[in-house]
Phi, psi and omega in degrees: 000129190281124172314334162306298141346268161355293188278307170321294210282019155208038168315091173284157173280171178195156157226144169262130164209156210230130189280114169267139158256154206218123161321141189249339162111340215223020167100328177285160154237151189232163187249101173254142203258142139247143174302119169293295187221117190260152130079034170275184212222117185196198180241120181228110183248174168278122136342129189302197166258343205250316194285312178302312203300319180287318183297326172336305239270344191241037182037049171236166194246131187227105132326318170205192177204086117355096175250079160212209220249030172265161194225122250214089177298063202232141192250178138286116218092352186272186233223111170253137211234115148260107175066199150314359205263118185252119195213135157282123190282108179261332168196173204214177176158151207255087176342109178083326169078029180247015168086355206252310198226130167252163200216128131271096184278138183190159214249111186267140190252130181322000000 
């Protein structure tokens, strides 16, 4: 079974957006999320103690972790919303370098 397969049949939904800033006309800049990516298909577990430990060491807060097996035009800060749910993209990587499972590491926000 293909990791892909695997992750579809317990699949969370997820969208990634990513923030543009837009002059408000009045001297302010305001900050708008636009959809990057709808309807990926992933894992969303709590971070382990061994990953928060390591992003401690580069001083970012990590929360959770996001797996799947789609390939992704994703920065660091941008916003990933499960449900009600808000989380920041704190760091990311292509498991292994073989294309098959990406890791999204990310900070869920009140």
């Amino acid at each position: 079974m293909s990791i892909a397969s695997m992750i579809n049949r317990v699949a969370h939904i997820v969208t990634f957006e990513r923030a543009v800033k837009i002059d408000s006309g009045h001297g302010t800049v305001k900050r708008v999320w636009f959809p990057e990516h709808e309807n990926i298909k992933g894992w969303l577990q709590p971070a382990s103690s061994s990953v928060i430990e390591l992003y401690a060491k580069l001083s970012l807060v990590v929360t959770h972790r996001f797996y799947t097996a789609q390939e992704l035009d994703i920065k660091q800060n941008d916003r990933m919303k499960f449900g009600s749910r808000t989380m920041l993209v704190q760091g990311f990587k292509n498991v292994a370098e073989m294309g098959r499972l990406w890791v999204i590491d990310v900070l869920e926000r009140d």
